[in-house]
C-alpha positions in Angstrom: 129.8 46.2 85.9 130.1 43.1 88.1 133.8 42.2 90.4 135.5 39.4 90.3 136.6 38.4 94.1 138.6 35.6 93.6 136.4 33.8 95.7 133.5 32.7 93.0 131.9 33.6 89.9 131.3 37.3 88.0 127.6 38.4 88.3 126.5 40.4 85.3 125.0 43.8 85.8 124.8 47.1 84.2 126.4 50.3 84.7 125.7 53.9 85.4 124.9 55.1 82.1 122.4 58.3 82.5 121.0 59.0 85.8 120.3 62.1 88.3 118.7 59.5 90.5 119.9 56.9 92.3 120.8 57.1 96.7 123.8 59.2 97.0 126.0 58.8 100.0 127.8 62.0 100.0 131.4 60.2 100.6 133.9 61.6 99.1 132.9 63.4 96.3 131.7 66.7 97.1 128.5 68.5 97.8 125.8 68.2 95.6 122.7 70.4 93.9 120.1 70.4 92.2 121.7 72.8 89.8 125.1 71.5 89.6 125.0 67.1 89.7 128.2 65.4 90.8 130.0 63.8 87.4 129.7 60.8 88.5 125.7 61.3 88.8 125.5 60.7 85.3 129.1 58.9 84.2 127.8 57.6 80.6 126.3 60.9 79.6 129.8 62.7 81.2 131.5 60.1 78.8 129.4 60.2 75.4 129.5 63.9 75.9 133.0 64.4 76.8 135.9 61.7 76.4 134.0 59.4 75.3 132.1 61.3 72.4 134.4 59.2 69.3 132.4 56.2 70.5 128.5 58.0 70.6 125.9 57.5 68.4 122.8 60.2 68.5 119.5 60.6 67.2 119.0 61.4 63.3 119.8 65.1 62.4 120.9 65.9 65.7 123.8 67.4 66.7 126.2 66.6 69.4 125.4 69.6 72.2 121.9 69.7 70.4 120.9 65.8 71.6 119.7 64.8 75.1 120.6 61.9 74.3 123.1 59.4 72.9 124.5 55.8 72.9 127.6 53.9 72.5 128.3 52.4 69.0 126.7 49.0 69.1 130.0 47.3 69.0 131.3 49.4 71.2 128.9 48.9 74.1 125.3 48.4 74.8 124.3 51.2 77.5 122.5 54.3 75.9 122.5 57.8 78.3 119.9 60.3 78.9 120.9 64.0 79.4 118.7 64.5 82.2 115.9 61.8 83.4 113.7 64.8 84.5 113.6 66.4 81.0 110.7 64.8 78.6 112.9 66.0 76.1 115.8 63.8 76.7 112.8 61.0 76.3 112.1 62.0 73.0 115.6 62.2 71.6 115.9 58.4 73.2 113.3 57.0 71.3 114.3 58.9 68.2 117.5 56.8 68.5 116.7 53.5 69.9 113.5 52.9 67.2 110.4 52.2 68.1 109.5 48.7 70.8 113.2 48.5 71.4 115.1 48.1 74.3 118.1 50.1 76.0 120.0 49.5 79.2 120.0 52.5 81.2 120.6 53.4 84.9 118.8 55.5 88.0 115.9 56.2 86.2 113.7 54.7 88.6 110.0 54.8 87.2 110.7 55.8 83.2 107.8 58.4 82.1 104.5 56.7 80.6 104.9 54.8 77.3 108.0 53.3 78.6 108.4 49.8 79.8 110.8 48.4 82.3 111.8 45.3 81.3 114.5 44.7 83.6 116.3 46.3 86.8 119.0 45.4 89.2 119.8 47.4 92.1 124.0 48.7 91.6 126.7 50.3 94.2 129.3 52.9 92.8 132.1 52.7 94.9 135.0 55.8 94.5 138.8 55.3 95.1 139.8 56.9 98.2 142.5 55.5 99.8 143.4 52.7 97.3 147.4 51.4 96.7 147.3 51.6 93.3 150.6 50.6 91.8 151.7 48.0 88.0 151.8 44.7 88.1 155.0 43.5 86.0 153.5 40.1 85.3 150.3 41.9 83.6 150.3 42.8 80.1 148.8 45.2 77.8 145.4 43.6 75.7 144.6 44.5 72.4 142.3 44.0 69.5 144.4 40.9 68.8 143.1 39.3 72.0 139.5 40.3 72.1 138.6 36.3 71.5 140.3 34.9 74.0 138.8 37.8 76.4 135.2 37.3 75.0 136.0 33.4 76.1 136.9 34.8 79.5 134.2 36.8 79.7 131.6 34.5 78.9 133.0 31.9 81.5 133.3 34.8 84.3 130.4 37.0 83.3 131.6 40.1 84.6 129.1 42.1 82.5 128.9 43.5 78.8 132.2 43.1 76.4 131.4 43.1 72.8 134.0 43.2 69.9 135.6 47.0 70.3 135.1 47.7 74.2 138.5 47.1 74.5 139.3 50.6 72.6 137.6 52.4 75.5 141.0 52.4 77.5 143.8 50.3 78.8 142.9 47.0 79.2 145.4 44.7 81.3 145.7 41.0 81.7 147.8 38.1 83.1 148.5 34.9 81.2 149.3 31.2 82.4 151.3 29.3 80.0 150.0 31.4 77.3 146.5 31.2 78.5 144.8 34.4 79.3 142.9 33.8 83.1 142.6 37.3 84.5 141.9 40.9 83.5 140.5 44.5 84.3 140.5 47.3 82.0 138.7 51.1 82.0 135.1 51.6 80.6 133.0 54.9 81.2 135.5 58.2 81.4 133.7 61.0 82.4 135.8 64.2 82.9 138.6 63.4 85.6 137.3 60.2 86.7 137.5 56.6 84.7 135.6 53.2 85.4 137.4 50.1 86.4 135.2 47.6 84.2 135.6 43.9 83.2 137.7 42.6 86.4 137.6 39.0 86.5 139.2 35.2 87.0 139.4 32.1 85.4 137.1 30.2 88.1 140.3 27.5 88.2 143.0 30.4 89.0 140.9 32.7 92.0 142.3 32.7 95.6 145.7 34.4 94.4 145.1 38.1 94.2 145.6 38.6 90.6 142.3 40.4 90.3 143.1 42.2 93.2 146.5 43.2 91.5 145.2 43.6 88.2 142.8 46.7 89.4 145.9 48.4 91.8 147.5 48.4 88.1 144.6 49.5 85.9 144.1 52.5 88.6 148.0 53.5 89.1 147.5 54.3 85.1 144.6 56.1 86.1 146.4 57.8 88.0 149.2 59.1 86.2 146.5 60.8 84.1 145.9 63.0 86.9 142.3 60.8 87.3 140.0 58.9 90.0 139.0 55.2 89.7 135.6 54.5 90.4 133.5 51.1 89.6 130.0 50.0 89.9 128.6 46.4 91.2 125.5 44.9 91.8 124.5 45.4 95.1 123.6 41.7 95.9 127.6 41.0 95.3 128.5 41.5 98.4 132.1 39.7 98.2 132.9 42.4 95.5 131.9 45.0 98.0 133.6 43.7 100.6 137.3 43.6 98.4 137.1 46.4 97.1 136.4 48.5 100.5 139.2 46.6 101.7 141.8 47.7 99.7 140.6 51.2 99.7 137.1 51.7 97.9 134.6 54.2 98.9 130.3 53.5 98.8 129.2 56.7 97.1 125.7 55.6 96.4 123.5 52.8 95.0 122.3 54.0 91.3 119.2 51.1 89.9 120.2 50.1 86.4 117.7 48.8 83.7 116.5 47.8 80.7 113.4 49.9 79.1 111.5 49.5 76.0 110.8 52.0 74.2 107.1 53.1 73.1 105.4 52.9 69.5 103.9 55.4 68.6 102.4 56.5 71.6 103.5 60.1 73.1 105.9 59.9 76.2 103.6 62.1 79.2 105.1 63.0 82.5 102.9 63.6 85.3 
């Protein structure tokens, strides 16, 4: 996910969708082990496998609790997630549902095993609530399927990183309106177990310098909230006026996950070293 500052233009990224890897910081969150990950090491997989497992798609004649690994329905959202990055047989069940040459966002998984291609990579932050003032908005309201072309409008002027057609049935999606028109909005995406992902925050580029996207995520998280859960979010690490709001108003580095597109093989078997 990319941040909307108020002060310029969304940058595009992905998100943390199935990683062990990745620089953690340690704020915050716990210690961690090799034999028990944090959550939020691996949000997507957290999600598809947990709160999230309505929206997951998984290999042919597996299972869910039998697959290592799963994706989003394609309307839904592109990111696919591997159970564990480490295990060759997560690979396997990956290319059994992405098809054969295709190509699959995915995050952390710094050098994929042979017969995998990178074809893309940008380095990420995830950032944790720690001390945030999360409280509603009153001018904000609730978005709907009703409204999903005027957000896909938004989001293609902002670029605040992947909506398609049903991402707004992944949680509560708010937005403020200008004389009818719809110029800001934040909403939740991944939702592992007791955590959920402020996604999709942006600004019409003619409405920024007011705070509304600023107010918009204080309101997405106070619902958050009342569900008992932790905001987190993920940026790209070269958007550094994102980084810089949202540590302001209470926003915690946890660690810097890579996220990437890969291509998987043909017909040739996936090796580790």
């Amino acid at each position: 996910m990319s941040a909307d500052t108020d002060t310029g233009s969304g940058t595009a990224t992905g998100t943390a969708t199935g990683t062990n890897a990745g620089t953690d910081t340690g704020t915050g969150t716990g210690p961690r082990t090799a034999s028990a990950p944090h959550v939020l090491d691996n949000p997507a997989w957290a999600s598809l496998s947990g709160p999230h497992s309505a929206f997951a798609e998984h290999p042919a004649g597996l299972r869910p609790g039998t697959s290592r690994a799963a994706r989003y329905d394609p309307d839904v959202s592109p990111f696919a997630a591997l159970a564990d990055p480490a295990d060759p047989r997560s690979w396997a069940d990956l290319a059994a549902l992405v098809g054969e040459g295709r190509v699959t966002p995915l995050a952390g998984v710094l050098i994929p095993p042979e017969g995998w291609e990178t074809v893309g990579a940008i380095e990420g932050v995830q950032l944790v609530d720690t001390s945030l003032h999360a409280e509603p908005a009153p001018e904000a309201v609730r978005l709907g399927p009703g409204d999903v072309p005027e957000i896909l409008a938004l989001i293609r002027l902002t670029k605040p990183g992947p909506f398609l057609p049903r991402t707004v049935e992944l949680g509560t999606y708010l937005g403020i309106r200008h004389r009818g028109r719809l110029i800001a909005m934040a909403g939740e995406r991944l939702h592992p177990p007791g955590w959920t992902e402020i996604s999709a925050v942006c600004t019409h580029p003619g409405h920024r310098g007011r705070g509304l996207a600023t107010r918009l995520v204080r309101a997405v998280a106070a619902g958050i909230r009342e569900r008992g859960e932790v905001p987190f979010l993920h940026t790209s690490a070269a958007n550094t006026d994102a980084i810089r709001l949202y540590e302001s108003i209470g926003f915690t580095l946890r660690r810097r996950p890579s996220f990437m597109a890969v291509r998987a093989p043909g017909n040739t078997p996936v090796k580790f070293p």
